[in-house]
N, C-alpha and C positions, 0 to 999 in steps of 0.2 A: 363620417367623422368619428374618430375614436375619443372619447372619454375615460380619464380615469379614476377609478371604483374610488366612493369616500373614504377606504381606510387603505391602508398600504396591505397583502395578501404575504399570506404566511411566508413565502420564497424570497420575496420582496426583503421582507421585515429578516432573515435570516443572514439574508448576503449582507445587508448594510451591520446588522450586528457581528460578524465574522469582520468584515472592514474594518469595522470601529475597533475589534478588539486588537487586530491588528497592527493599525497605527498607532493603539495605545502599547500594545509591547515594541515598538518602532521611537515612540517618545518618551517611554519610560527610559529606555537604554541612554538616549539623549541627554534626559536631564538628569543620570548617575553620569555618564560621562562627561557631561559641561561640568557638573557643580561639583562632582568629587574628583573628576578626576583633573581638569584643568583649572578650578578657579579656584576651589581650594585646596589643592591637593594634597588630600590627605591618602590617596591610595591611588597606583594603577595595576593594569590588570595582573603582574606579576609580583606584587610588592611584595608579598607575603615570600615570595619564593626565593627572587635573587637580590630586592633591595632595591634602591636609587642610590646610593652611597657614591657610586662612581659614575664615572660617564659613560662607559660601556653598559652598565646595569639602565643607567637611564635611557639609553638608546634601543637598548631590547624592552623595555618597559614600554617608551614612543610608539613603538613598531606594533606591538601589541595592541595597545590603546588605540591605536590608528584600524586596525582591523576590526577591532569592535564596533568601531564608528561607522567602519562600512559595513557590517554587515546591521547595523541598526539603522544604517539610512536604504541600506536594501529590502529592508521588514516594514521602514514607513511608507517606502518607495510602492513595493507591492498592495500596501493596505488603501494608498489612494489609489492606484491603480485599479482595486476589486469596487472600491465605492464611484470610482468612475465610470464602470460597466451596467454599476445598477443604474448610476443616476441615466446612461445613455437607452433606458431600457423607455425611458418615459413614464414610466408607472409611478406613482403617488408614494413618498416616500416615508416612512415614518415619523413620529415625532424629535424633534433633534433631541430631547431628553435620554430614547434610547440610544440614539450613537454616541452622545458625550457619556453614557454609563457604561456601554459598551467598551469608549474607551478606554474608562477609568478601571473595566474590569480587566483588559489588559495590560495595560498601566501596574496593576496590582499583581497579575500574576507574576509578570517580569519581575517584579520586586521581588516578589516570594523562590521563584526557581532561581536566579541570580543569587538572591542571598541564601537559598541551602547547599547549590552546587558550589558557586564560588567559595564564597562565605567557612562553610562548615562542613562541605564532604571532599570537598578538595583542598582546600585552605590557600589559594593562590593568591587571595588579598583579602581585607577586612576594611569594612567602610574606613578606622581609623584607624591607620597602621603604628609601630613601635606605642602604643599606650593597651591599655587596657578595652581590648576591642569588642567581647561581650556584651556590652552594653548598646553599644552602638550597632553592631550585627544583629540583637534583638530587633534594637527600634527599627532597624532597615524592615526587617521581617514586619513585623506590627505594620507597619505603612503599608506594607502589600496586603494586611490584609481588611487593614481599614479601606485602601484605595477599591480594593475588589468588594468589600462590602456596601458603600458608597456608589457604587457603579450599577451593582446588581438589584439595589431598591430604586434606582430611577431607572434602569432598563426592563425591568420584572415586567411591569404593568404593562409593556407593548411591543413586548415576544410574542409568538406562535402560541408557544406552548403552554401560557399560561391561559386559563379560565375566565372569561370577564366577570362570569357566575362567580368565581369563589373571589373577586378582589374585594378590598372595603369601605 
């Protein structure tokens, strides 16, 4: 009869956080694309560049919008998919604090690369487009790095690689 060990073992604890971080950059992208770009639409992925102004503009904006969507449901797609190998491994899984940190550490990155690529080194849209978008591209940024801060103190404590010795 196989038993499994009380705490979940360093490989264990890695894959599930790799997962996590990965559905979270999978539902980060989700919920910039439900809320910014179709519920309130204040920006799609092109807007910065050719506009919504006309119907052709909106139609390559769609098209756009539509491709991010998929490749954000191919990144959540994948993230269950690796959490699904661990969970099939039968081993003792870690505490759900670090995979929902885990998430959020993803979650947060996406925030953050999204909003320097898109945002500010490419400028193909801005969370608020035709206004004053600085402001708003900040807070985008700030959320990625709250969400990743947030993430990283409830996943710390049941990593590999932190020390049980140095926690407090």
């Amino acid at each position: 009869m196989n038993h499994a060990p009380d705490i979940a073992d360093a490989s264990t604890a890695r894959r599930v956080a790799t997962a996590g971080a990965t559905i979270g950059i999978g539902m980060g992208g989700f919920v910039d694309g439900i809320v910014f770009h179709q519920i309130l639409q204040t920006h799609s992925m092109l807007s910065a560049r050719i506009g919504r102004a006309t119907i052709v503009a909106l139609e390559v904006n769609m098209f756009w919008d539509g491709l991010f969507h998929a490749v954000t449901w191919t990144v959540t797609a994948l993230g269950i998919a690796m959490l699904w190998r661990v969970a099939a491994r039968g081993q003792r899984l870690p505490p759900p604090a670090m995979f929902v940190g885990a998430m959020l550490v993803g979650w947060g990155a996406f925030n953050l690369v999204e909003g320097v690529v898109d945002h500010h080194l490419l400028g193909v849209h801005h969370v608020i487009e035709n206004a004053d978008h600085l402001g708003p591209d900040l807070a985008f940024l700030a959320s990625g790095v709250l969400l990743a801060g947030v993430g990283w103190a409830m996943a710390r404590r049941h990593l590999p690689w932190e020390s049980p010795k140095g926690r407090a």
